[in-house]
Every structure is written in structure tokens, then in C-alpha cells.
C-alpha positions in Angstrom: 69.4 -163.0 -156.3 68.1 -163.4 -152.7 71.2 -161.5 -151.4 70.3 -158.8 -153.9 66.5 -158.4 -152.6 67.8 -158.0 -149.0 70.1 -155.3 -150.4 67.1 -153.0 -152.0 65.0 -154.0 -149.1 67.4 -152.7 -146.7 68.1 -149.3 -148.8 64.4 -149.1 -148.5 64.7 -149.2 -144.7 67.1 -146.6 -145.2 66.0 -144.1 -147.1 62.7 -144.2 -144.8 64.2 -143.2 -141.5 62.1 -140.1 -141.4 59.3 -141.2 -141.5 60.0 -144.1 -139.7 61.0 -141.8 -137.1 57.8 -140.9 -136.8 55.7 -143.9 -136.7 56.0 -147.4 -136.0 58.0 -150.1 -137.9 56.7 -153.4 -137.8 57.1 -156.9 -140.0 56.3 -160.3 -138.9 58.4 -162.9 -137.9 59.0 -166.3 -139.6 61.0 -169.2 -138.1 63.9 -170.5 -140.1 62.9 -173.4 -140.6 58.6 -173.0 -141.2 57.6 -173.8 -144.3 57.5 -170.1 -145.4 61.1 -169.8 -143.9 62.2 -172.6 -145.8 60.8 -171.1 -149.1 62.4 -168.0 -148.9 66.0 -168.8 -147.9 66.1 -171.3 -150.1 67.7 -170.9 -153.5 68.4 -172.3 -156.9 71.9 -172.7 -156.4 71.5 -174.1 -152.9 72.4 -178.2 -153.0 72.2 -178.2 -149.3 68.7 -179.3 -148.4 67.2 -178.1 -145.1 66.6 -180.6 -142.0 63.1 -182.3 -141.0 61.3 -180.5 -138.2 61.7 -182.0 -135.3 64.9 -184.0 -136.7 67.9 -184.5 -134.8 70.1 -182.2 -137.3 66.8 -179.6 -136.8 68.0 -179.4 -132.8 71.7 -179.3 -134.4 71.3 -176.7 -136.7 69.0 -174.6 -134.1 71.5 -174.6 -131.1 74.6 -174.0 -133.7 72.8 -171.2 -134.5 72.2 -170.1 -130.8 75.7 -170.1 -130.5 76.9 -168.5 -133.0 74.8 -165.4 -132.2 75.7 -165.8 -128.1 79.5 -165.1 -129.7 77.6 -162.1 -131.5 76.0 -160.4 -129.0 79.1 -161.3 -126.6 81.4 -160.3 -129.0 85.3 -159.7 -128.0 85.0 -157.9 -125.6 84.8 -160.6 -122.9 87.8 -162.2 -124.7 91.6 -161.9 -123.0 94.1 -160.9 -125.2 97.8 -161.6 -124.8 101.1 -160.5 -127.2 101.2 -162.6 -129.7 104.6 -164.0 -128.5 102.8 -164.6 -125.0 101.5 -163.5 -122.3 104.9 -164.1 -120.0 107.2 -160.6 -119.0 110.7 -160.9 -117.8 113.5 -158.9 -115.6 116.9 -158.7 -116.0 117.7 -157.5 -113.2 119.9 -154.0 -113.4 121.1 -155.3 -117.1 117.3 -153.7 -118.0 117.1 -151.2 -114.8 115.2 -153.5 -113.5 111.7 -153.2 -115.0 109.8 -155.7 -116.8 109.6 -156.1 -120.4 107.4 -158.4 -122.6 108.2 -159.2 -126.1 105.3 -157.3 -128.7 105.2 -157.6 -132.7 104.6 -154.4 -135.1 103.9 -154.0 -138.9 103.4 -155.9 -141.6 105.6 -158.2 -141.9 105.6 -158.1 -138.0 108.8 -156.7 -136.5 109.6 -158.0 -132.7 110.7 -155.2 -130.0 111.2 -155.9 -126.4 109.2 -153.1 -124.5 109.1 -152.0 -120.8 105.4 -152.4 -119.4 105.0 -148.7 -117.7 101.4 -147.9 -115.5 102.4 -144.8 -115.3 102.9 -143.4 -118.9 100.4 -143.9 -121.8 102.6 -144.0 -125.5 103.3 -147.2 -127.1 106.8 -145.8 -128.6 109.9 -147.8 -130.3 113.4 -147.1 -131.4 112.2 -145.9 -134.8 114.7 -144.2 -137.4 117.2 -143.5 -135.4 119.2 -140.2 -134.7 119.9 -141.1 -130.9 118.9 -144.3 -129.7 120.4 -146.9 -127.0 122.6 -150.2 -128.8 120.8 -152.6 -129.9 123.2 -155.5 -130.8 122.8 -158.1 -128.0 126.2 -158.4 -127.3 126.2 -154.7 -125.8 123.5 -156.7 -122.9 124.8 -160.0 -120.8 121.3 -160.9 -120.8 120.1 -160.9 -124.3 122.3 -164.1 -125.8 121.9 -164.0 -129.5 118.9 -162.1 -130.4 119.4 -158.8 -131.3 117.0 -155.8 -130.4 115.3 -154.4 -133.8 114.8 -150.4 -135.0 111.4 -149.7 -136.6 110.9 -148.5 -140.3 107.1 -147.1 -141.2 108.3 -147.4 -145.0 109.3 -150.9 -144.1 105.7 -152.1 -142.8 102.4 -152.2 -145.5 100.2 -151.2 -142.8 101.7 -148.3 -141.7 100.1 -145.0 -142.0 101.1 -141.3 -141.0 99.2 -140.1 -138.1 98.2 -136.3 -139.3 98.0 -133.2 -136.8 94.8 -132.6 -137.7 93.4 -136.0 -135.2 92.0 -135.1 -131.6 94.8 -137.3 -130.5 97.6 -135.0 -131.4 98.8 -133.1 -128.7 101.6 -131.3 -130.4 99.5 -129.5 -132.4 101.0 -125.9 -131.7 104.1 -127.3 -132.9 102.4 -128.1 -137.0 102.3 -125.8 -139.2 99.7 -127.6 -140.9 97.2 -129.9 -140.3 98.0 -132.1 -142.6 101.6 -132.9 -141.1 102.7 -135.9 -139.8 101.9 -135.4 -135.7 105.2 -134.8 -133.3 105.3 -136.4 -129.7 107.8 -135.6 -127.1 107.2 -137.5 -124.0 109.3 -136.5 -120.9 110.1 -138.9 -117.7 110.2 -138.4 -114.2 113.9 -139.7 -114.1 116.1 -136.5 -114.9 116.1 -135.7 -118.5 114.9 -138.9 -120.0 112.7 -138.4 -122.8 111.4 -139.8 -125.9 110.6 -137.8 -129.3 109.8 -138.6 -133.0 106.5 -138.8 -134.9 103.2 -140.4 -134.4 102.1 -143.3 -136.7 99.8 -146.0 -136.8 100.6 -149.4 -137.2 99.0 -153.0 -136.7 99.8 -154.6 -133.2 99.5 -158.3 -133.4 97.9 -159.8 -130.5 95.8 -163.7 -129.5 93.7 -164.8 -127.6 93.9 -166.6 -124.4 91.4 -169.0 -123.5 91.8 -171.0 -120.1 95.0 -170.0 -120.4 96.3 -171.6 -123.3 97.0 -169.4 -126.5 94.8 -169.9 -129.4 95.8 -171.3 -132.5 97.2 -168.7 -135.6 93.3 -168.4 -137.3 92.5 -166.6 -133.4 95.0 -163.9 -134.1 94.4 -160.3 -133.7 95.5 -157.5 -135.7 94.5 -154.2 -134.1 95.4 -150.9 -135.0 97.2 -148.2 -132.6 99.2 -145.0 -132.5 102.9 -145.7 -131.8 105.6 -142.8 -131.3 108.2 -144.0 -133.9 111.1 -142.8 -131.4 113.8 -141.1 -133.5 115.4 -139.3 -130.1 115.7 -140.7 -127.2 117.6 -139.4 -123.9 118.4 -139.6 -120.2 118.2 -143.1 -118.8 116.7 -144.6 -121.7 120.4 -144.2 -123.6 122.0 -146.4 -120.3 120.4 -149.4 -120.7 116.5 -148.5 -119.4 113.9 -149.5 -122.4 116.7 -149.8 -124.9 113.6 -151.4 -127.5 111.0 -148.8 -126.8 108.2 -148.9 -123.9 104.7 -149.6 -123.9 102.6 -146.8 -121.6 99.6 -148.8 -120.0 97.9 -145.3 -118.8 94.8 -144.1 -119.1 94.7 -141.6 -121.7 93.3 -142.6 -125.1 96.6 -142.9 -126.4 97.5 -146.1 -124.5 97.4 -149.7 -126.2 94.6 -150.7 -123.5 92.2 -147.9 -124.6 92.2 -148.7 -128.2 91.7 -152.2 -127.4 88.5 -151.3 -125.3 87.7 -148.9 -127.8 87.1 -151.3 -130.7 85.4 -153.7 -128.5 88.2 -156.6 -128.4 88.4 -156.7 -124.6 86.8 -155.5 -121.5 88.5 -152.0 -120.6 90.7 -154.1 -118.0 93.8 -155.4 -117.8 96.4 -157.2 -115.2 99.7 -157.4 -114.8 101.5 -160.6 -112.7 104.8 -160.0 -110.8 106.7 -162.9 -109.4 109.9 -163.4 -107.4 111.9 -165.4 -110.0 111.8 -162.1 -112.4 109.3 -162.5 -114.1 105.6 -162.7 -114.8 102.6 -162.3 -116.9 100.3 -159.5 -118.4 96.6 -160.0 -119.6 94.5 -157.5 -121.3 90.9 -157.3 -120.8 91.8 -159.4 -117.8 88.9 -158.3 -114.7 90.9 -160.3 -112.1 89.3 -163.5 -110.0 86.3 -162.9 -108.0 88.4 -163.7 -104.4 90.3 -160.2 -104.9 90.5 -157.1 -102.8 90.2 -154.3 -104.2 90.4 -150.2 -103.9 88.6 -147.4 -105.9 91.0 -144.9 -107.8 91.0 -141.6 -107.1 90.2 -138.4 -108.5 93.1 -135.9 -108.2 93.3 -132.8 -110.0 96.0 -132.1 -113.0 97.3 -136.1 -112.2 97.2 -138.4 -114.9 97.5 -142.0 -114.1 96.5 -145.4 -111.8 96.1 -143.1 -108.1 94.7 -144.6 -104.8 94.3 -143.8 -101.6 96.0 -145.6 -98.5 94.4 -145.3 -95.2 97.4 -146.4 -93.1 100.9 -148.3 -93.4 101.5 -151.1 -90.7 104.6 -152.9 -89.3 103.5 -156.1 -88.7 100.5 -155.9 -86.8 100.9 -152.3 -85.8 99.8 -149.4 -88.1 101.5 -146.4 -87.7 99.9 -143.6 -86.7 98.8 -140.4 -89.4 100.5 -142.7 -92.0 97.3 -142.3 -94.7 98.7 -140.7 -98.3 98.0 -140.8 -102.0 100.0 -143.0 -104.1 100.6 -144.0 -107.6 100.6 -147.7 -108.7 103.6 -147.7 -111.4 104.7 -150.7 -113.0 107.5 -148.0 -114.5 109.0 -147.8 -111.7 111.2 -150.2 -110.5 111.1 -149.5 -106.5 108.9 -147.5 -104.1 108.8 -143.5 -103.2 106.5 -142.3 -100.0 106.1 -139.2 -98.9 108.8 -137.6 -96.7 106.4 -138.2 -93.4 105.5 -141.1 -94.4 108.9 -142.2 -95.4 110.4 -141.3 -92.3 107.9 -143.1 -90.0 108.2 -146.6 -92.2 112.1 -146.5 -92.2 112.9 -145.5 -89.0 110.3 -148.3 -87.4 111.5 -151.0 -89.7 115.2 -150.1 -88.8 114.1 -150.7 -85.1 114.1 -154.4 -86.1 117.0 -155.0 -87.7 119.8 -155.9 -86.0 122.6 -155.2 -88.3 125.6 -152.5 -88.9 124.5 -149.5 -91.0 126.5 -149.2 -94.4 126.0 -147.2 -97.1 127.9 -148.3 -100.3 129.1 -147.1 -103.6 126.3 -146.1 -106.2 123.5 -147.1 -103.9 121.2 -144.4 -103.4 118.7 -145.9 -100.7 119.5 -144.2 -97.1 118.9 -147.7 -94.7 121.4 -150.0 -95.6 123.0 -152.6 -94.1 125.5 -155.4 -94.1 125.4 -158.7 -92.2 126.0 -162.3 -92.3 122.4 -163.2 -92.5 120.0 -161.5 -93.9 117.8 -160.2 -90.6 113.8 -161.1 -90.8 112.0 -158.0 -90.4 108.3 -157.7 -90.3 106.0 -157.7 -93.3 105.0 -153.9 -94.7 100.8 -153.6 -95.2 99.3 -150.8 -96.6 96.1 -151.0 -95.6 93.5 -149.6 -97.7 89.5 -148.8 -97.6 87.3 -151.9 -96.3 90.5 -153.4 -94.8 92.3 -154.8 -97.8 95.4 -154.7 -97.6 98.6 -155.4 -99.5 101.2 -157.3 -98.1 104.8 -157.2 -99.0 106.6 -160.2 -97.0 109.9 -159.1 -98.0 110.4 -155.8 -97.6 114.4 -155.4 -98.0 116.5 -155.6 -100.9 119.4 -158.1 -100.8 122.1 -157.0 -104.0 125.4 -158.3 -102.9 126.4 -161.5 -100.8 129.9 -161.8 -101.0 132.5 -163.4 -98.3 130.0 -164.4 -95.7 128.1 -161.0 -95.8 124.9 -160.2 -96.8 124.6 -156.8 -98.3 120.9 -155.3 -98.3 118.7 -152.0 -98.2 115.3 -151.0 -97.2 114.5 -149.9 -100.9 112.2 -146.8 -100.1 112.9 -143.6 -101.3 111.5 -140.3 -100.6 109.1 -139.0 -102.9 109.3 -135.9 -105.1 105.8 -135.3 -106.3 104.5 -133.2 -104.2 103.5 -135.3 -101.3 102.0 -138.5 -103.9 103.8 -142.0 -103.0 104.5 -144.2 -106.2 104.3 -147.9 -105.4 106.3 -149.1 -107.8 106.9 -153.3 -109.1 109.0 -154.4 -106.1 106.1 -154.2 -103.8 103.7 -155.6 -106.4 106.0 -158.9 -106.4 103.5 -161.7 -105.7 100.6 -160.1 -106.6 98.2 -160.2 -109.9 97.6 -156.6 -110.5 94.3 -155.3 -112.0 93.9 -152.4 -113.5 89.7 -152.1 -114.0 89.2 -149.3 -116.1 85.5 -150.3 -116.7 84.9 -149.9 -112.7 87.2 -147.4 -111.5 89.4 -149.5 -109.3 92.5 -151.6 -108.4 91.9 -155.4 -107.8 94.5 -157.3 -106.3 95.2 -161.3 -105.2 98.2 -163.6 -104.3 99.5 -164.9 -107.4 102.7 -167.2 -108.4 102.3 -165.6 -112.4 102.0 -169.3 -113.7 99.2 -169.5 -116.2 98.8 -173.4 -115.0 97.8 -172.0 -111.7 96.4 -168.4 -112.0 92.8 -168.6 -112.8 92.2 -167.7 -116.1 90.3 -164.4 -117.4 86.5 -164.7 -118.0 86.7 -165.4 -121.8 83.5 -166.3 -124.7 85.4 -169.3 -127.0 86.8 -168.7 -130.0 86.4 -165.1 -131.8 86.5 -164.1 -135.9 90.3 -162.8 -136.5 90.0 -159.3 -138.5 92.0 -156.3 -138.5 90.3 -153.5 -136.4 90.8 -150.3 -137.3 91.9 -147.7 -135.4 89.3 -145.5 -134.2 87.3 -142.9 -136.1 87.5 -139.1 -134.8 84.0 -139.6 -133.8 84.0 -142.8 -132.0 86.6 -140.8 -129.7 84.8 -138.6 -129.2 82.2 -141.1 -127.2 82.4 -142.9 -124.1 86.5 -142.9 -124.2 88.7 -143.7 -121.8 90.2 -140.7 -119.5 92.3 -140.7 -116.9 89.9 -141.5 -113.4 89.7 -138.0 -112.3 87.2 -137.1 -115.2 86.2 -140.9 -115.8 84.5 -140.9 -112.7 82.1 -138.0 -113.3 78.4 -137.8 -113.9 77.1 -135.6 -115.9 76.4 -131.7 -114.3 73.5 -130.9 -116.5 70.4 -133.2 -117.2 68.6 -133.0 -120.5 64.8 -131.4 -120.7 61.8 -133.5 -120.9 61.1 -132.6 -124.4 64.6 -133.4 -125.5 64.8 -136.0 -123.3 61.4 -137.9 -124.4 62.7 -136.9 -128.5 65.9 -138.5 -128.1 64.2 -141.8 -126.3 61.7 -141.9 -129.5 64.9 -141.5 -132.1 66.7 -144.0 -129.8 63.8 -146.8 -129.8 62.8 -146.3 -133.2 66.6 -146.3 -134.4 67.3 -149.8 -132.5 63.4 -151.2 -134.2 65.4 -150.3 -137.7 69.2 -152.1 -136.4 66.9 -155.1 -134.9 65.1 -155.6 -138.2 68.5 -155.2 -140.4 70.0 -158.0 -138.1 67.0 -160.2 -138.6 67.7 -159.5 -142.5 71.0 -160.2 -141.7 70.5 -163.4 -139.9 68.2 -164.5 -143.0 71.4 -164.0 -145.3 73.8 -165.7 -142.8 71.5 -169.1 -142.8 71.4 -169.3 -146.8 
């Protein structure tokens, strides 16, 4: 009955906006537990009779209370969120073309696909009905055992549902006919001719928590909805062994995994990604990186989608090179490291000035400086140095593939870019390193890590958060506050509102949060009853 009055009084509320708009809302406030609180949560049907003031189970109740609204107003979005298989990635060396994959689950019942983690793309897609798609019986890969890779079915999953042409996220909508067709994608790769195409559909992706680094148990589990390419076609490198399960794009477009996490306020709009020297590593979302890292803004650059920033200088050891500043991309996709032609050139040719070695090229191997020895030669470490002084350091700068008969077999594995002058630091120099890609503040963090959850410190987390199935979200929460690539993230806005306008919107605005502060009190009333 209670429950029921709160109803009709809330309508009320409701159907006087208006006028409420127009005045001023007020209504007095009552303790829980006075003696008028008391009599008007209380109900017949309630056998659970209400503490003495003052009691110890009073302070209980009251600070039980406290918290449960701290994890209210905190919500998820200070939460980490890990796969629910784990947070750990792995390599398999040239068996997977060397990028790092993480093991996600889709659908209902949940499906497992092993996906490549990709920076520099922003579609979740997997092999998904298919009319050209890579094996996926694990005894076509040496590294795989027993488990076979799996092909997704939309008809197979109950929480599947066709994503139309007719949602802002479509951007293949000069090839529907109608709106109300099922959206195509075709997504094409910098490696030549390697592409992915099929349909657009949304589907659940099943995530947990991660609290001081240790999973939570299976009440903590996450089921949130995002758009996934079901990839029907798929060509180039990704029929030779690359992303044979699918890839997840980590980008910044509104179509990547981490901006419908943000979106639906699971996570801060962050997330890291852990390479180690073993092969493999970790990846966090909503993960804002310890407060000891060094960090570097990204960068606005025009018709460039993607994690850009800006190096002021590379150094040999302790000696920068001169006019050595450039533009790179940070992409997890790719598995070694392109500079631009100048800057290319300078690196190589210094580093070769410490190697004492004979020049080889070999069979299949692309990289220009290569060598072969008995030892493998120490060489000074590569920094990039970056605004304020920060600086990444990679220690190990060669690439040892082959020791065979006493010789060592290694390259310097630096390529020259083709994009137009942009360098594209790619997961061999991120080894060592917790990568953080802050969406919320524009920037790249960065700090020595060994990827072991026992000893990285763990992402700033509220305990414990109510499981429920987001949704995925509505045309016109897109349309609000959603997260772009940096070059338009980063703007303000070019035109400032009118006084009058500005002054009407603050009223609407104040008197609108009076009218959602006195629902939650109503609200609040319900919860304790």
C-alpha cells in the first residue's frame, strides 16, 4: 500500500513539471528513524521491528545505509572490469603473427573466441557464419593443444538482436536499401588486402569485476551489451594465421568495446593494456593507471582516427638525435615498430654503429639491419622522449629469432613507415610497460610493469557492484557526451549560449535536479521498508 502511495505521489511530481518549472519545489525532511519516520515506513506486513535510537543496531543500520548509497552515487564507473575468463593476454609467437590475444565470451549461452587486442581499430568482430574464414580446428595451430577456436551464430544466442541501418552507428548506410535492414560493415587493414566484412549485431559481452586484483565471485558478473561485426568474409592476413577467432578494436570511435563500457557507466572511460617479456600480459578496462606514471597528451591530427602522440626526440643511450621529433601511433595491432623514413634512417644507422657483428639478411625476413653472431651484441637502450621529459625506454631494442649452431641470428625490428610521415609504435616496444589509454583525460599513461596482478597495483575500484544486463545505448544517449576519436574530443565548444538562454536552461537544470533529488528521497523511503 505504501509502495503504491509513493507511486501516485511521484506521478503527481510528474505531471507538475510545468509548473514546477516555474516555482519552487519544496517538502520537509524526516529522519528514518524519528518517530514520524518510523510511522510512515512502517507497515502492516512488516515483522521486522525498527532499532532503538541511539542503539548499537541504530549506528548499524545508519552506516549500512551510508554505504550502500556511497556505492550509489559512485556507481560502476570507478569499478575495473576484466573478461570474464581473466584479465591475462597471451602470444604465440609467429603461430598468431605475433599479437596478443585474450580469451572473451559472447551470447547467451556464452560462446568463447580468442580475439587479438588492436589500439588501433575500433570493431569488436568474430568469425561469424562463415563463407571465408581462417581454420579453426586447433590442430591446424601448434599452439592451441586441444581447444578448438569457435564460429559465431546470432540465431544460436537469445540475446542477440539485428543491428538496423537506420542507428547513428551504421556507417554503411549508402549501401541499405532500407532502413530497416540489418547494417553491413567492411573494415579494411593496413596490411595489404586484409579485411573483415559481414553484418552488424548486438550481443551480450560477459565481463567481472576486478577488485585488488582478484576476480569477483559469479553474483559480480557483468553482462553488457555491444555491437559486434558477425564476420562472414574475411581476407588478407587474417586467412594466414593473424586473428583466426576474430579481433577486438580498442579505438576511439563509439563503436569500440571501451566506449560502450563508458557509455553505460560500468567503468571510467580508461583502460590499460600490460605487455611482458614472457609473451604475455594483462588488459584492464576502466583501469586510470598508478599515480607514479608518466604520461603524454594525445594529439589532435586531422582525418586520423586512433591513440596519436607526439615525440619530441629519440635517443641512443644518453644522446638524442638531432631533428628526430615525429607523430606516432600507439598500436597494440601491430606487432613491431614503423618511423618515419628520417627518422628511421637516423635510429638505424646510429644503433648499427654499435654493433659489432656481420650484416645478414635472411629468407622471409623483411627488416633491413640484420645480423648474425655468436652472441647477441649489447646495444644501447632506445628512449623516445616525450613532453615534460618522460620518456619510454625500450632496454632491448633487437630482435633475436633464430640461434642455431653457435650463432645468434637477430634484427633491429624497425621498419619504415608508410603513413605519410606518422610512426606506429607498435607491442614490441610497449614490452614492460602498463599501457594507459585515458580516454576521460586525453592522454597516454605509462609505468614499468612485470603484468602480474600480484605485483601491479591494482585499479582504483568501489567494492562490490549490483550485476545487471546494460543495455546497449539509446540513439539519444549517443548522441551526448560520446566518446570520439581525440582530435574532436579535445574541443571546446566555438559558440557560447546567450544570457537569456543560458539563465533558462540553469532554472530548468536546478529545478529538474530539485524534482530527481526529491524522487530519490522517495526512493530511499521505499528501499528502507
Amino acid at each position: 500500500m505504501a509502495s503504491r502511495s509513493v507511486f501516485i505521489l511521484f506521478c503527481v511530481l510528474f505531471l507538475a513539471t510545468e509548473e514546477t518549472l516555474a516555482s519552487v519545489f519544496s517538502s520537509r525532511m524526516i529522519h528514518r528513524f524519528s518517530d514520524e519516520g518510523r510511522a510512515s515506513i512502517r507497515t502492516p506486513s512488516s515483522s521486522e521491528s525498527l532499532p532503538d535510537k541511539q542503539s548499537l543496531e541504530y549506528y548499524r543500520l545508519l552506516a549500512k545505509s551510508d554505504f550502500r548509497r556511497q556505492r550509489m552515487n559512485l556507481g560502476a564507473k570507478f569499478q575495473s572490469l576484466v573478461p570474464s575468463e581473466g584479465s591475462k593476454t597471451i602470444s604465440s609467437g609467429n603461430d598468431f603473427g605475433w599479437l596478443h590475444y585474450t580469451w572473451i565470451d559472447i551470447g547467451t549461452p556464452s560462446v568463447s573466441f580468442l580475439v587479438a587486442l588492436d589500439t588501433g581499430s575500433d570493431l569488436l568482430w568474430i568469425p561469424c557464419n562463415c563463407v571465408q574464414c581462417a581454420p579453426l580446428t586447433s590442430t591446424y595451430y601448434s599452439s592451441l593443444a586441444t581447444k578448438d577456436l569457435n564460429e559465431y551464430n546470432p540465431s544460436s544466442s537469445s540475446t542477440s538482436k539485428v543491428f538496423l541501418c537506420s542507428h547513428k552507428l551504421c556507417d554503411s548506410t549508402s549501401d541499405c536499401e532500407s532502413p530497416k535492414e540489418q547494417c553491413p560493415y567492411t573494415v579494411k587493414y593496413l596490411s595489404g588486402n586484409t579485411s573483415s566484412s559481414g553484418l552488424l549485431v548486438e550481443d551480450i559481452l560477459h565481463l567481472t569485476y576486478n577488485t585488488n586484483n582478484k576476480l569477483m565471485n559469479g553474483s559480480s558478473t557483468v553482462k553488457a551489451r555491444v555491437v559486434i561485426g558477425c564476420g562472414k568474409k574475411q581476407s588478407g592476413d587474417y586467412l594466414d594465421g593473424v586473428a583466426p577467432d576474430g579481433l577486438m578494436g580498442l579505438g576511439p570511435a563509439e563503436i569500440s568495446v571501451p566506449s560502450f563500457l563508458s557509455k553505460t557507466g560500468l567503468m571510467r572511460n580508461s583502460f590499460s593494456l600490460c605487455f611482458d617479456e614472457e609473451d604475455s600480459g594483462r588488459i584492464y578496462f576502466g583501469d586510470m593507471g598508478p599515480s607514479i606514471q608518466q604520461s603524454t597528451p594525445f594529439l589532435q591530427l586531422e582525418n586520423n582516427s586512433g591513440y596519436i602522440v607526439g615525440v619530441e626526440a629519440c635517443c641512443i643511450g644518453n644522446s638524442c638525435l638531432k631533428q628526430t621529433s615525429f607523430t606516432t601511433f600507439i598500436d597494440s595491432g601491430q606487432s613491431f615498430t614503423y618511423l618515419p623514413e628520417e627518422i628511421y634512417r637516423k635510429v638505424a644507422l646510429e644503433i648499427d654503429r654499435h654493433i659489432n657483428a656481420t650484416s645478414k639478411s635472411f629468407e622471409g625476413v623483411s627488416w633491413e639491419y640484420c645480423y648474425e653472431s655468436s652472441v647477441e651484441p649489447k646495444v644501447p637502450a632506445i628512449k623516445l622522449k616525450f613532453s615534460h621529459n618522460n620518456t619510454i625506454v625500450i632496454h632491448k631494442p633487437l630482435f633475436v629469432f633464430q640461434q642455431s649452431q653457435g650463432l645468434v641470428q637477430f634484427c633491429l625490428p624497425i621498419s619504415p613507415s608508410e603513413q605519410g610521415g606518422i610512426g606506429s609504435i607498435g607491442q614490441n616496444y610497449m614490452r614492460g610497460y602498463r599501457m594507459v589509454f585515458d580516454r576521460e583525460n586525453m592522454k597516454l599513461g605509462w609505468s614499468p610493469s612485470k603484468c602480474q596482478e600480484d605485483k601491479t597495483e591494482p585499479p582504483q575500484a568501489s567494492p562490490g557492484s549490483t550485476s545487471s544486463p546494460y543495455p546497449l545505448p539509446t540513439e539519444e544517449q549517443q548522441s551526448r557526451g560520446h566518446a570520439v576519436s581525440p582530435a574532436i574530443a579535445g574541443k571546446t565548444p566555438s559558440k557560447t549560449p546567450s544570457s537569456s538562454s543560458s539563465s533558462r536552461s540553469s532554472c530548468i537544470l536546478s529545478s529538474m535536479m530539485r524534482l530527481f533529488n526529491s524522487f530519490l528521497l522517495l526512493h530511499w523511503v521505499v528501499s528502507l521498508m
